[in-house]
C-alpha positions in Angstrom: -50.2 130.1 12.9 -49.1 127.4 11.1 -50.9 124.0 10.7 -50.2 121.0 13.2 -49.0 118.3 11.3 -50.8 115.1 13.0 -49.1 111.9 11.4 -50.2 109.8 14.5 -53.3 108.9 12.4 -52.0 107.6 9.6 -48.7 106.0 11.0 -50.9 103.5 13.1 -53.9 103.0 10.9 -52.4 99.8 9.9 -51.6 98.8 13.2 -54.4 99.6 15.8 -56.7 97.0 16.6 -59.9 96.8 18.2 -63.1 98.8 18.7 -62.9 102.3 19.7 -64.6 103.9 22.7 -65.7 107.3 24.1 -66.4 107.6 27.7 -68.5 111.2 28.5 -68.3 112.1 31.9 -71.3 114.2 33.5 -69.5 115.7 36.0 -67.4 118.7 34.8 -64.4 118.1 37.2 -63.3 115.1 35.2 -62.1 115.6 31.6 -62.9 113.2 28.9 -60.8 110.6 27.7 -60.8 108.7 24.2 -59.5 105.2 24.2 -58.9 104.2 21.2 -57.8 100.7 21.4 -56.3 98.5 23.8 -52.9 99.1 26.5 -50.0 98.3 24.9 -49.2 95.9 27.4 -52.4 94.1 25.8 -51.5 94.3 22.5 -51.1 91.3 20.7 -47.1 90.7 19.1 -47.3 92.2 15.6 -46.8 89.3 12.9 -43.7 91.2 11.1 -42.1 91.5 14.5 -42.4 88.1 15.0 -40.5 86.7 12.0 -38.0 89.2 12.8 -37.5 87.8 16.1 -37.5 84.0 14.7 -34.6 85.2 12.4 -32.6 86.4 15.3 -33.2 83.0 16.9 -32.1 81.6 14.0 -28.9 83.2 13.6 -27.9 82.8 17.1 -28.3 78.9 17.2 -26.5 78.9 13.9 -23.3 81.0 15.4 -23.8 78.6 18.9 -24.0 75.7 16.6 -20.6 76.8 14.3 -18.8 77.4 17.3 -19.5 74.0 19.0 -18.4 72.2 15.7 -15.5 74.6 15.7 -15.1 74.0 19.6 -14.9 70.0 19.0 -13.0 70.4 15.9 -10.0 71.4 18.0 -10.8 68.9 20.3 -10.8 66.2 18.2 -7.6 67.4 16.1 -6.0 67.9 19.8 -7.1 64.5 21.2 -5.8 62.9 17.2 -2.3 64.8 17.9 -2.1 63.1 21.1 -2.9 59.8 19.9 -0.3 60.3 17.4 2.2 61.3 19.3 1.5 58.4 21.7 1.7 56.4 18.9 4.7 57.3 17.6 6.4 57.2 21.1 5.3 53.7 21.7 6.5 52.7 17.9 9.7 53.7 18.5 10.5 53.0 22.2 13.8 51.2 22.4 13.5 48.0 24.3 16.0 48.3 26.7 15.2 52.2 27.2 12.2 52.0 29.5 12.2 52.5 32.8 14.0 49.6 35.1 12.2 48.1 37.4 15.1 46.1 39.5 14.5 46.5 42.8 11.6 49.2 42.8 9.0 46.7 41.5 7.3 46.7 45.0 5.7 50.3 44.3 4.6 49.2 40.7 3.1 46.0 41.9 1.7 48.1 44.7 -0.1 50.6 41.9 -1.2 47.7 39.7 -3.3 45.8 42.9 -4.3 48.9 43.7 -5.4 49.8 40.2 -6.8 45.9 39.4 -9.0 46.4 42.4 -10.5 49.5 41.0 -11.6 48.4 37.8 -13.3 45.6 39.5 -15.1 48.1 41.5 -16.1 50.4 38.7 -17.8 47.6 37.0 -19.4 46.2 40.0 -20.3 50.0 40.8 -21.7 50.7 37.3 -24.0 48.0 37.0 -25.3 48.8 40.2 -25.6 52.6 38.6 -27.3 51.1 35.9 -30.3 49.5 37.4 -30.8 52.3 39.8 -28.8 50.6 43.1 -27.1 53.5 43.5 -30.1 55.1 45.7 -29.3 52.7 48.7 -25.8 54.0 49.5 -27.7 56.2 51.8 -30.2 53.8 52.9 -28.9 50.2 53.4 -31.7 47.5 53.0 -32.1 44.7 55.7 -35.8 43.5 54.4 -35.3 40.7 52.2 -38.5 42.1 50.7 -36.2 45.1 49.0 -33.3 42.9 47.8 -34.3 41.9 44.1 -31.4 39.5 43.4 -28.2 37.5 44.2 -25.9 40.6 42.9 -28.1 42.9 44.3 -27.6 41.5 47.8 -24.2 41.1 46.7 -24.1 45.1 46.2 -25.8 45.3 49.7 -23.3 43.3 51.4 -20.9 45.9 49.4 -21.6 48.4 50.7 -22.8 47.3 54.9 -19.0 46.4 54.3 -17.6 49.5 53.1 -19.0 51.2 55.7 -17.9 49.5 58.8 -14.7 48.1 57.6 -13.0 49.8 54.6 -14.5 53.6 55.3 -12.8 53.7 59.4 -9.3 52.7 57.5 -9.4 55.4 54.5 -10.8 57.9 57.3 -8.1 57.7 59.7 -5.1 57.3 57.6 -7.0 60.9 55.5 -6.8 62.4 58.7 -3.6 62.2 59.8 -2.3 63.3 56.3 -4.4 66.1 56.4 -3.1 66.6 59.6 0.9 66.5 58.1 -0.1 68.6 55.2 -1.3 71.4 57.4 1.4 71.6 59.6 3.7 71.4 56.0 1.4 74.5 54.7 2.5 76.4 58.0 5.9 76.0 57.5 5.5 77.0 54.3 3.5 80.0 55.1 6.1 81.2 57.7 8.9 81.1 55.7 7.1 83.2 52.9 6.1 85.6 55.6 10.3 85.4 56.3 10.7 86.3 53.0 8.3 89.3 53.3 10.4 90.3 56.3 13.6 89.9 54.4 12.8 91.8 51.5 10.5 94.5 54.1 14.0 95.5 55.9 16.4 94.7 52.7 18.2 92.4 54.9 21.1 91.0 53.2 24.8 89.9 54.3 27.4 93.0 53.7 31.2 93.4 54.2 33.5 96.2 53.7 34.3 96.9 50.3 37.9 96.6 49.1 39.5 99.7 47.7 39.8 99.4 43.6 43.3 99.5 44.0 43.9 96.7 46.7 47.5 95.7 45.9 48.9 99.4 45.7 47.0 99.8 48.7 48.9 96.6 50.4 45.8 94.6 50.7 46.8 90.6 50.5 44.1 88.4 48.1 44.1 85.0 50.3 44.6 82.0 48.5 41.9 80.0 47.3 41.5 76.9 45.0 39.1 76.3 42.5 37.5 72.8 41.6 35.7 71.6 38.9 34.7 68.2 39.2 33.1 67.0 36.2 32.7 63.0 34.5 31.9 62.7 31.3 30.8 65.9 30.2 31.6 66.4 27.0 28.7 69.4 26.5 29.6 71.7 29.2 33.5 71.4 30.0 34.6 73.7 27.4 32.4 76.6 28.6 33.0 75.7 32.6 36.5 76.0 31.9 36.5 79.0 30.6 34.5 80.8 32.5 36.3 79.9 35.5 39.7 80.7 34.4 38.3 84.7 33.7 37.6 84.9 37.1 39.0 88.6 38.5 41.5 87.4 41.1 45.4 87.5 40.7 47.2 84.7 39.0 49.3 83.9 41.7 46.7 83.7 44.4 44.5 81.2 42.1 44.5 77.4 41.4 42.2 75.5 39.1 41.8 71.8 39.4 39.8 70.0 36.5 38.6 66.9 38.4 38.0 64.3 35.7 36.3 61.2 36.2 35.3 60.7 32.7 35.8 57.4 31.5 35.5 57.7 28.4 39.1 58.6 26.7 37.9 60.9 23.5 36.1 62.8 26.5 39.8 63.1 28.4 41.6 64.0 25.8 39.3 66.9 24.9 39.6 68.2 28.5 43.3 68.0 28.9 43.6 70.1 25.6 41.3 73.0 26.8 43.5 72.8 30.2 46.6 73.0 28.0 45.5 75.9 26.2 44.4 78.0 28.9 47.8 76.9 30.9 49.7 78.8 28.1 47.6 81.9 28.6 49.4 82.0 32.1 46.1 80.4 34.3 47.0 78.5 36.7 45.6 75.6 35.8 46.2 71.8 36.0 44.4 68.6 35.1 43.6 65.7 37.3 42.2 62.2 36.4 41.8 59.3 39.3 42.4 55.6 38.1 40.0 54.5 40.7 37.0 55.8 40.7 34.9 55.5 43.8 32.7 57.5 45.8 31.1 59.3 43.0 31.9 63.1 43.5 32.6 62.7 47.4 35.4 60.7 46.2 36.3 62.9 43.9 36.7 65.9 45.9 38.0 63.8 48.3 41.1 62.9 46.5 42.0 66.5 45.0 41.3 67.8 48.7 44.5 65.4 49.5 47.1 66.9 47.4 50.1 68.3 49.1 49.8 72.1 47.2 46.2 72.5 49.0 47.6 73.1 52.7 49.0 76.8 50.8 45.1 77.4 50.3 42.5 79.3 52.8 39.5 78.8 50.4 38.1 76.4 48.1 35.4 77.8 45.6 33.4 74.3 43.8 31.7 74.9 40.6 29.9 71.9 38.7 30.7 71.2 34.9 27.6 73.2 33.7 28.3 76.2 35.7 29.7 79.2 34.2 30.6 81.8 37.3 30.6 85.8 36.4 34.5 87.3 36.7 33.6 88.8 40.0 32.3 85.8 41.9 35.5 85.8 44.1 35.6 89.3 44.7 31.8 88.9 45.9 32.0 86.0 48.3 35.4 85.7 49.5 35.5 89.2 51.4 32.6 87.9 53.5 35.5 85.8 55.4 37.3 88.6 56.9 36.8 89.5 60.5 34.4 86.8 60.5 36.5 83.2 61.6 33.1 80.8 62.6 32.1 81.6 58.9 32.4 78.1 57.1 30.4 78.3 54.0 29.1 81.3 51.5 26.4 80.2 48.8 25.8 81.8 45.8 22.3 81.5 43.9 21.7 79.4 40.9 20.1 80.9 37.8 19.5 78.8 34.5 20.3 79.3 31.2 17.4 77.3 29.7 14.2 77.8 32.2 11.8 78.8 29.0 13.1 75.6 26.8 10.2 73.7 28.1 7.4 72.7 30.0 9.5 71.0 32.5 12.4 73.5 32.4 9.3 75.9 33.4 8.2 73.6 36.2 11.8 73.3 37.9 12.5 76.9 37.6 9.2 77.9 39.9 10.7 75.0 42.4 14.4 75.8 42.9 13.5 79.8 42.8 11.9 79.0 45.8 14.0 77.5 47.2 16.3 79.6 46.5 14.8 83.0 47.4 12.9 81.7 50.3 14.2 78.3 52.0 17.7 79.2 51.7 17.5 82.8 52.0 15.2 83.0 55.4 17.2 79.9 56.9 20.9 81.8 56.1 19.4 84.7 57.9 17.4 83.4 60.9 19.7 80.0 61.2 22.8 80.5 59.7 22.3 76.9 58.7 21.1 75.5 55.1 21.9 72.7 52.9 24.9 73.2 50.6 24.0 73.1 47.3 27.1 71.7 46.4 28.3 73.8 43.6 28.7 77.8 43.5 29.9 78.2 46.8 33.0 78.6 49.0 34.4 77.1 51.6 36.8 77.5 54.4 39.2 74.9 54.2 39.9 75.1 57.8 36.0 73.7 58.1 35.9 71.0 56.1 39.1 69.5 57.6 37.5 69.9 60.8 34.3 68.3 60.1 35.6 65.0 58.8 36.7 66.4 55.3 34.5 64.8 52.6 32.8 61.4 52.7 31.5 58.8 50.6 28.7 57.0 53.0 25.8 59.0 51.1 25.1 60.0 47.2 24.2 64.0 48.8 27.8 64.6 50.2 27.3 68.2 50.1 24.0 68.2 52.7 26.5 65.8 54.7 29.4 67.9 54.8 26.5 71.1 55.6 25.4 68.9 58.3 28.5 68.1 60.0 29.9 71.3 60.0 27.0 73.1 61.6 27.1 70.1 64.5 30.8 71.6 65.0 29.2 75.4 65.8 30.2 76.6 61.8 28.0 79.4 59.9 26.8 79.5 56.4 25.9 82.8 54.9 23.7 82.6 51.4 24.2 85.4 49.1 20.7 86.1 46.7 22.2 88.4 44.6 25.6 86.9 43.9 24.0 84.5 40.6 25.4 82.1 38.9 24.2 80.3 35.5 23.7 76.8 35.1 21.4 74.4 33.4 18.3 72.2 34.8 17.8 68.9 33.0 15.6 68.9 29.7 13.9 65.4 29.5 11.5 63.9 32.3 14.1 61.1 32.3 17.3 63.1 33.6 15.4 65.3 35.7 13.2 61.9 37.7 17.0 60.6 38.2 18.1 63.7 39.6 14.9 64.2 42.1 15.3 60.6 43.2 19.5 61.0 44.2 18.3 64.1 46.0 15.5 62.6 48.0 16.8 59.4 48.6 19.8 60.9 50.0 18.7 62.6 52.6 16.8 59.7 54.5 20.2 58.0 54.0 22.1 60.5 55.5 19.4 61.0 58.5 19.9 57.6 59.0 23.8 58.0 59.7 24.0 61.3 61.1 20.6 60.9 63.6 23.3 59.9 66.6 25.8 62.3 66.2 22.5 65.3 66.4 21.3 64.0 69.4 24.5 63.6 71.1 26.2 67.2 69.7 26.9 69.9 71.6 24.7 72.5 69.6 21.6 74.0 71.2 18.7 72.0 72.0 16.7 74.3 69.4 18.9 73.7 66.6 18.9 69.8 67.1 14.8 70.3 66.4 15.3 72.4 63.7 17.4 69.9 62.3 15.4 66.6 63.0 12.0 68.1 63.1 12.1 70.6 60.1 15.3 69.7 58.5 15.1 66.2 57.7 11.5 64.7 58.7 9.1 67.5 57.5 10.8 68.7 54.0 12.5 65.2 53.7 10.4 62.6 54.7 6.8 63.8 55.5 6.3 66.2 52.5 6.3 63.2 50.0 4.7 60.8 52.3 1.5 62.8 52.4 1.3 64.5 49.0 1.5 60.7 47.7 -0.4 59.2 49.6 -3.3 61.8 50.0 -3.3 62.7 46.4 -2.6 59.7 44.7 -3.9 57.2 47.2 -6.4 58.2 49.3 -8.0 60.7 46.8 -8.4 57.3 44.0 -10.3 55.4 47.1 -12.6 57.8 48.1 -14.5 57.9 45.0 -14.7 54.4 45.7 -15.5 54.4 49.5 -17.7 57.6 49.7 -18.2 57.6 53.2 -14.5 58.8 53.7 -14.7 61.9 50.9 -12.0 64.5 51.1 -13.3 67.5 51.4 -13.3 70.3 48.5 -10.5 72.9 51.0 -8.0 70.1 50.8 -8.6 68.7 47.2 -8.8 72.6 45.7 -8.5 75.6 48.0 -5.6 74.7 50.3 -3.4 73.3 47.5 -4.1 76.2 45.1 -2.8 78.9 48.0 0.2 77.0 48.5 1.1 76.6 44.7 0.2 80.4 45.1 2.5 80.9 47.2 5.7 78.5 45.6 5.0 81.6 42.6 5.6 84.4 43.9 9.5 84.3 43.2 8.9 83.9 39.4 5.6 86.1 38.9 6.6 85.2 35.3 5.5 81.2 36.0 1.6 82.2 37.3 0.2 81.3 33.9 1.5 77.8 34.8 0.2 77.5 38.1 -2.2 74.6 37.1 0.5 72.9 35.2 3.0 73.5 38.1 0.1 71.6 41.0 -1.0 68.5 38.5 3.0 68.2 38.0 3.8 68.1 41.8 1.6 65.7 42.2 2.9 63.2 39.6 6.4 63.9 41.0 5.5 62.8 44.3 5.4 59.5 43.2 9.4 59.6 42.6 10.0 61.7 45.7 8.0 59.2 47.5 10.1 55.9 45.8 13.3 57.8 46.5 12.7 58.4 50.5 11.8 54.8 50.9 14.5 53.6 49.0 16.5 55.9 51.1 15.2 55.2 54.2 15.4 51.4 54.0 18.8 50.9 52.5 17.4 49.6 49.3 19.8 49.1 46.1 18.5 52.0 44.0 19.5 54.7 47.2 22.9 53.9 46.0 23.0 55.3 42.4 24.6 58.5 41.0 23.9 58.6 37.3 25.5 62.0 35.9 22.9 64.3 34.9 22.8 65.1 31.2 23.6 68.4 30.3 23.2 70.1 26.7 25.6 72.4 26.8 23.5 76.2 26.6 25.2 79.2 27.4 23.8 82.3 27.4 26.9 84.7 28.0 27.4 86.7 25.1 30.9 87.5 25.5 31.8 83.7 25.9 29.8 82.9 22.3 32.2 85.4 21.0 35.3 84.2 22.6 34.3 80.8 21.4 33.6 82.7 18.3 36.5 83.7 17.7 39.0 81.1 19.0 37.0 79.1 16.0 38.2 81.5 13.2 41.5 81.3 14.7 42.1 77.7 14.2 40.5 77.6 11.1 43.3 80.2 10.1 45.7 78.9 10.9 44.3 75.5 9.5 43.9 76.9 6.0 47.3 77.9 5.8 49.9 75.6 3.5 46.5 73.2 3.2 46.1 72.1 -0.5 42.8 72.6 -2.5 41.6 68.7 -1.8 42.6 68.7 2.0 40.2 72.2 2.2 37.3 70.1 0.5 37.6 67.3 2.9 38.0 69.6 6.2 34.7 70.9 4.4 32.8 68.1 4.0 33.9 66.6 7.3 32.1 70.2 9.4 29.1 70.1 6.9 28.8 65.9 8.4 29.2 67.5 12.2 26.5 69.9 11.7 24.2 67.8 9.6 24.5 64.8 12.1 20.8 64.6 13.9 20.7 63.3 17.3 18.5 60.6 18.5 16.4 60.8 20.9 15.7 57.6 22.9 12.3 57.2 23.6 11.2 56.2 28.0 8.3 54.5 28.8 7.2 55.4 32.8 5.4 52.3 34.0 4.4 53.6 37.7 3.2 57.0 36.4 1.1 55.0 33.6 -0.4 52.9 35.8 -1.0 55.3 38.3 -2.8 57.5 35.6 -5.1 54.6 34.7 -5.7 54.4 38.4 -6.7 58.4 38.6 -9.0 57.7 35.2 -10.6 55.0 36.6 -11.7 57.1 40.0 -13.0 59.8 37.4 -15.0 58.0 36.0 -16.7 56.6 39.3 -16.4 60.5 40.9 -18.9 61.3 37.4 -21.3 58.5 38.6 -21.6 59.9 42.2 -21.9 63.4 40.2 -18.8 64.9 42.2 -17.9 67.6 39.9 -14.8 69.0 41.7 -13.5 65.7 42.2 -14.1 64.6 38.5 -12.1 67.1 37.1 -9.4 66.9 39.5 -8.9 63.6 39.1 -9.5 63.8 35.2 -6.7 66.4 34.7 -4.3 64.6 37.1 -4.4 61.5 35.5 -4.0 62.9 31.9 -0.8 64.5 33.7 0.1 61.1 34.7 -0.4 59.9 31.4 1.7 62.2 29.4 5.0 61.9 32.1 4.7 58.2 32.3 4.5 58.5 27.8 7.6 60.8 28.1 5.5 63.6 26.8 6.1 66.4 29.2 9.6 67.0 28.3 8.4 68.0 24.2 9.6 71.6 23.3 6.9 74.1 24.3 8.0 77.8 24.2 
């Protein structure tokens, strides 16, 4: 048998402590056992252990300690960035380039009481933080005995004050937008459920499908007319104008009208030639330019819509100057007409060539897709009623004559020609998968004009058209869809509440705590519902908290615009052209253009001398080396409203209200980089 090697003994004889013991045991049932030092749940911790341990410790705080400094490293470079770029975009501001102030001053002079007023409350508040007042908000003092000075019984007064005068006030007026902004979620959450239903039973309009060979089959394309109202776009004509005159319909069936309001004379004579050279390719084309220009684009279309040639036409197709239609637009709306004579209007959907340029261009793309895929897609269904867009769609003539044709009383004449013809028993259809491409505007400063035309519109128009509802022939549940949903809830009451709740009442409760929102209306409710605006672009969820900070800001606009709009002020009346820049992301129109290029330069270069090439030369290398200059905004309401948000931050951190702080923290520093004219920076 081999020996038992027993190493136990020597492996621990360094390591056991304390005095053996032998317990004997008389009785020869038990057995004996040898303890030879103490449980090892008594052992003391061995010394070598112990070091090893205060190493590890050691290591870890180091790595914790490394990634802090590493952690506010990037902080501080971040926070330096923005300070520079602040900087530079207050250095180099153009004076007349901020924002005007005209007639809106009473919203900025509303902001800045609002915002003078909570600075002096902070102050008063922090010193009463300070030494330790705070503790009575709870517990109001009436002893004399507990007050211990003139400001202290100052703070006292404060706050008996608050509370039975200020706090009633802020509660009500919290209520009854809380109250809106429900009944605003359930719309919302209907029509997504709409969608759902849509999509569930692939409802979508259909028509008969032409045979491919239509003319040898004696089928007769109807006339329509196409219009391209444009004023000074020197970016986007060329490739509108192309792209409409490819569109698959015969030549002699077809009319394009270039409606130019361009004032500028360079600008005209680049349109007419485009118009000349695609009239020699055999498009039936012509060129129109009005020596008065009134009425914006109503007037406009207006004035084309009175030529003699256009009684010969059924349908008119509208496409804006930064639109570029695919060949078979016609041949995808236009059948929708036949065997169908109440059908008024078919709308197309709007896709964008530049929706990943920005931050912003990401914002407005998760907004008008749903809009889009769900307002205008469950209302064509369910109603047969929706706003026209007012580009990419067609129209029966016949209806637009009959509704009054188009007029000039309201900067949204497409929702007013919609609204009309629906009051005379018309029916829209809205087609989701008939897209078009177009552009959404690139800078904060294009895209706050073009939110406050189409908000202030509206409460203009409601204004006009409110009679002619209420005394229409249309059924009693389409007058409430149009007054209750139509204009008040998407026009009127959507802004109203989400500026005042957020940026109003939100600001004061930190201030008045006895009227504190509560977390489901600050957080939980608002989340869902920017939840729900992404689920047409699942693309846009990693923006989701960008997307809620930015709707908040905008509401300030949206909210200056439906005043103005409702109340007839000066600024309800402005149509400022929207800049474009010009993208396109068709391939075969870059190689058209492409190519069109190489031809002129052929035929340039021939019988030109050596010195004549080396100025055409130098005079492309200029064109393409010229940099553009960007003009600098400053946003005053949307500063001081972000000072206004900071200031509540900083009294929600003294009440310790951690939701709230960060809230507010986050939407003021949103405030502060649209009113800087930072948002609109390039951010792929």
């Amino acid at each position: 048998m081999a020996p038992r090697l027993d190493f136990s003994d020597w492996w621990a004889k360094d390591t056991r402590k304390g005095t053996p013991v032998v317990v004997k045991m008389e009785n020869p049932n038990y057995s004996v056992v040898e303890i030879e030092g103490p449980d090892s749940a008594f052992r003391p911790v061995e010394k070598s252990r112990g070091r090893k341990n205060a190493k590890q410790v050691t290591w870890v705080l180091l790595l914790k300690a490394h990634r802090a400094v590493g952690c506010l490293t990037w902080l501080a470079t971040v926070f330096w960035s923005l300070l520079g770029s602040i900087k530079k975009r207050l250095s180099f501001t153009h004076p007349l380039g901020s924002e005007r102030l005209g007639r809106d001053r009473w919203l900025f002079s509303a902001i800045k009481l609002f915002l003078a007023l909570s600075l002096l409350i902070l102050a008063f508040e922090t010193v009463a933080y300070l030494r330790g007042w705070h503790y009575f908000e709870n517990h109001i003092p009436t002893s004399t005995l507990e007050i211990q000075s003139l400001l202290h019984l100052v703070y006292v007064g404060w706050l008996g004050f608050r509370a039975d005068y200020i706090a009633p006030l802020i509660k009500s007026l919290s209520k009854f937008c809380i109250v809106l902004f429900l009944i605003q979620s359930v719309d919302r959450l209907i029509l997504c459920l709409g969608c759902f239903w849509i999509k569930y039973k692939k409802i979508k309009p259909r028509f008969d499908e032409e045979p491919d060979d239509a003319e040898g089959c004696g089928y007769v394309y109807p006339m329509v007319l196409v219009q391209i109202p444009m004023c000074n776009e020197r970016e986007v004509y060329e490739q509108s104008i192309s792209a409409v005159c490819q569109l698959d319909w015969p030549k002699d069936r077809i009319l394009v009208q270039v409606l130019d309001d361009s004032n500028d004379e360079s600008i005209q004579q680049l349109i007419k030639a485009e118009v000349a050279k695609w009239s020699q390719k055999g498009v039936n084309i012509i060129y129109r330019h009005r020596l008065v220009r009134t009425g914006y684009k109503a007037g406009n279309l207006k004035s084309a819509m009175s030529c003699d040639y256009v009684e010969a036409y059924e349908f008119v197709a509208i496409f804006d100057a930064d639109f570029q239609p695919n060949p078979d637009f016609l041949k995808l709306t236009v059948p929708h007409f036949k065997d169908n004579p109440e059908l008024g209007l078919v709308q197309a959907r709007w896709t964008f060539v530049n929706k990943d340029e920005n931050l912003l261009t990401r914002l407005q793309n998760i907004n008008l897709c749903f809009h889009f895929e769900v307002e205008q897609q469950v209302s064509g269904v369910f109603l047969n009623f929706f706003g026209f867009n007012g580009t990419a769609g067609v129209w029966r003539i016949k209806a637009l004559e009959e509704s009054g044709g188009w007029l000039e009383r309201t900067t949204v004449e497409d929702m007013d020609i919609a609204v009309r013809a629906h009051l005379h028993g018309w029916k829209f259809i809205y087609l989701n998968d008939v897209k078009v491409l177009c552009e959404v505007p690139e800078s904060y400063e294009a895209y706050k004009k073009q939110q406050h035309r189409w908000h202030s519109g509206p409460m203009q128009l409601f204004r006009l058209c409110l009679g002619s509802i209420l005394t229409s022939k249309i059924a009693i549940w389409k007058k409430a869809n149009l007054i209750l949903l139509f204009f008040l809830l998407r026009k009127l009451i959507l802004p109203f509440y989400s500026f005042t709740l957020f940026c109003i009442i939100l600001p004061l409760t930190m201030f008045v705590p006895e009227a504190e929102l509560p977390v489901w209306v600050i957080c939980y409710i608002p989340v869902f519902m920017s939840f729900l605006n992404l689920l047409p672009s699942p693309k846009s969820f990693p923006f989701i908290v960008p997307y809620l900070l930015f709707e908040n800001t905008m509401s300030v606009t949206k909210f200056n615009a439906m005043v103005s709009g409702l109340f007839q002020l000066g600024s309800s009346y402005e149509w400022i052209v929207t800049k474009k820049a010009g993208r396109s992301s068709e391939s075969d129109l870059l190689s058209i253009t492409e190519k069109e290029t190489l031809d002129k330069k052929s035929q340039l270069l021939r019988g030109v001398s050596d010195s004549e090439l080396l100025e055409l030369n130098q005079l492309e290398e200029q064109k393409q080396k010229k940099p553009v200059k960007k003009t600098n905004k400053i946003f005053h309401k949307e500063l001081a409203l972000a000072f206004l948000l900071l200031t509540a931050a900083v009294r929600s951190l003294l009440a310790a209200q951690g939701v709230h702080f960060y809230f507010l923290l986050f939407q003021g520093v949103t405030f502060l980089l649209v009113g800087l004219d930072l948002i609109g920076e390039q951010m792929s």
